[in-house]
C-alpha positions, 0 to 999 in steps of 0.5 A, spaced: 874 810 136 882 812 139 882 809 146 888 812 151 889 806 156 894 810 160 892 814 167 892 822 166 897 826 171 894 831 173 898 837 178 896 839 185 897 846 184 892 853 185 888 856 180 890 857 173 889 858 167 890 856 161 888 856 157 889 864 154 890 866 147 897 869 144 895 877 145 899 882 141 903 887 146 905 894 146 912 896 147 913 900 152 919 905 150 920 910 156 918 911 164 917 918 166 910 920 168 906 921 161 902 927 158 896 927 157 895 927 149 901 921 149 896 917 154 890 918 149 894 916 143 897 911 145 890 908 148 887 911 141 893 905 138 890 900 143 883 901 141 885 901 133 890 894 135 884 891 138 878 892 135 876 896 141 869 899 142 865 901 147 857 903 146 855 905 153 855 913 155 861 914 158 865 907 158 869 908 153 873 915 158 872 911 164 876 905 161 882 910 159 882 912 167 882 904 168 888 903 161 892 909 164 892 907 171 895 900 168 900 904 164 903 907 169 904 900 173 906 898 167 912 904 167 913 903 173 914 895 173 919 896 167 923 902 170 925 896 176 925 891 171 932 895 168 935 896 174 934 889 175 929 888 181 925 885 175 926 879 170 921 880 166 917 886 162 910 888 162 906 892 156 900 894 154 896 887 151 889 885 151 886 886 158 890 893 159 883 896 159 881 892 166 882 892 174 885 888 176 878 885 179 875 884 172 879 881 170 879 875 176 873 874 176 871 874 168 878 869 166 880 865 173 876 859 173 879 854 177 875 852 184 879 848 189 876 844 193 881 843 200 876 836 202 877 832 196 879 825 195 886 826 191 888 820 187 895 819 189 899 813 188 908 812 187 907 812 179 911 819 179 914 820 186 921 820 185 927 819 188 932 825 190 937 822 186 933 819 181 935 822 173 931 825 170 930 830 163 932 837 165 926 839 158 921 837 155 918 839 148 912 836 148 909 841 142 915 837 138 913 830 139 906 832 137 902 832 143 901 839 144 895 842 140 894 849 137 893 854 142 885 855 143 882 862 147 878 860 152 875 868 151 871 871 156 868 864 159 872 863 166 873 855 162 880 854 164 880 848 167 875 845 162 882 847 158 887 844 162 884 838 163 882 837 155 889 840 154 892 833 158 887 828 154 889 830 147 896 829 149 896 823 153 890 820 147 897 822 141 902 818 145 898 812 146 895 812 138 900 817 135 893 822 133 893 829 136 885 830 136 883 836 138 877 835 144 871 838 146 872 843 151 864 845 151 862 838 152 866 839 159 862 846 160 855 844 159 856 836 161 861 837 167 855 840 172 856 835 178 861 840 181 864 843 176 860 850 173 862 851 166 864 859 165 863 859 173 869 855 174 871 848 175 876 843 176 880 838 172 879 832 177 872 832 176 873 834 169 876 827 168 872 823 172 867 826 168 870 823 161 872 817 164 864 816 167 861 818 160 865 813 157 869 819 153 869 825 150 867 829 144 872 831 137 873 839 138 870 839 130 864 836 132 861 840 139 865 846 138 867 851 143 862 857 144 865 861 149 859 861 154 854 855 158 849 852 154 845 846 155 848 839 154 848 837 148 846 829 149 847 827 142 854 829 142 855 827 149 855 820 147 860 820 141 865 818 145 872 820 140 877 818 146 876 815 152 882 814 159 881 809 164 883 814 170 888 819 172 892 820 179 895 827 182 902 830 183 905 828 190 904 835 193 910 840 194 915 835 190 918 839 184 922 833 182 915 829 182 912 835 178 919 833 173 918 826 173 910 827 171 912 832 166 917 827 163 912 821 160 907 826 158 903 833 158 899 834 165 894 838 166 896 844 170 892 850 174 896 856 177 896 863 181 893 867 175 890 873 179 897 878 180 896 884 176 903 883 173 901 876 171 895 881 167 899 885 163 905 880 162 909 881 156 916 877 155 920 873 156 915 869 151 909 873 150 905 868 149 899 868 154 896 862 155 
């Protein structure tokens, strides 16, 4: 059994995330209004990139509305990206054939809770004038595990907890163990609600009242609500003694956290730019 006797950060901010796979992107090349057969073509491509089918009547040509309708805001967010409105491209990655709608309600799972206890302390207030590293890279130092695809399951907060454990667990013992998220999905149930949303607070006082949490290899993840497994939920891989959060609206706190270790991070998500994302870092997390 690997024990982290350290105390897991974990920042107050709203909504993820994180936990999204890297989607492959489109370039988008030009900026007028396009034609119909560019339009179908290019949807023909995205379809063939991502292995896209659609087996009701008629979902397949209402899903090219939804993808031209999200090219032509995509065109029109690059076009003010070249004239320097914008610092970052959109394209057409994976979730190019969703609303906007679909896509909140099927990908954004963290649920706040605004009369919560916050376990604050002066561990990671810092001073104004206190030094501190301008970067980071925790993936260098080996506290980063391999990116994981929380699917279609609204899990990102089971991610961004386990995400802060395994980080804070390789500091501590020097072994980077990939850890159970879907322990958390189908255990977790005392606020947390699996595919329906959570929050990473109640998810480490999950692991800390259950005494650990579960190998990744062990209870693997299945992209949806299952029931508890209590066979796994005893195998107690890794353990933490507690976890506390970020002082609110202090970036230099946010730093100085950052600094000793990975934390576990929820952000605003739900914007239609954040959607169809390309680059800087195409990587969707």
């Amino acid at each position: 059994m690997r024990r982290s006797m350290a105390l897991l950060a974990a920042a107050a901010a709203l909504l993820l995330l994180v936990s999204l796979a890297a989607a492959a992107d489109m370039s988008i090349v030009s900026y007028g209004e396009r034609s119909e057969e560019e339009v179908r073509r290019m949807y023909a491509e995205w379809m063939s990139e991502h292995r896209r089918t659609y087996n009701a009547i008629g979902e397949e040509e209402r899903r090219f509305e939804v993808f031209r309708d999200n090219l032509r805001y995509i065109d029109q967010h690059n076009a003010a990206a070249d004239a320097g409105l914008h610092s970052f491209r959109l394209g057409l990655n994976r979730f190019a054939d969703l609303t906007n709608e679909e896509y909140r309600s099927t990908y954004l799972g963290a649920r706040t809770k605004p009369d919560r206890e916050r376990k604050l302390s002066a561990r990671y207030q810092a001073d104004d004038n206190e030094e501190l590293p301008e970067t980071v890279d925790w993936r260098k130092k080996g506290a980063v595990a391999a990116i994981k695809d929380q699917g279609g399951c609204g899990s990102c907060w089971a991610f961004s907890a386990i995400a802060a454990v395994e980080g804070i667990n390789q500091i501590v013992t020097g072994d980077m163990i990939p850890l159970s998220e879907q322990e958390l999905v189908d255990c977790d149930t005392s606020y947390n609600e699996g595919c329906n949303g959570g929050l990473m607070d109640y998810a480490f006082e999950f692991i800390i009242n259950n005494g650990g949490i579960d190998s990744e290899e062990d209870y693997p993840y299945k992209e949806r609500d299952n029931r508890c497994d209590a066979n796994k939920k005893n195998a107690k891989v890794v353990t933490i003694d507690g976890y506390e959060d970020v002082p609110v609206n202090s970036e230099k706190s946010l730093q100085k956290a950052v600094a000793n270790q990975p934390i576990s991070v929820a952000i605003e998500a739900g914007g239609r730019a954040f959607q169809l994302y390309k680059s800087p870092d195409s990587c969707m997390l």
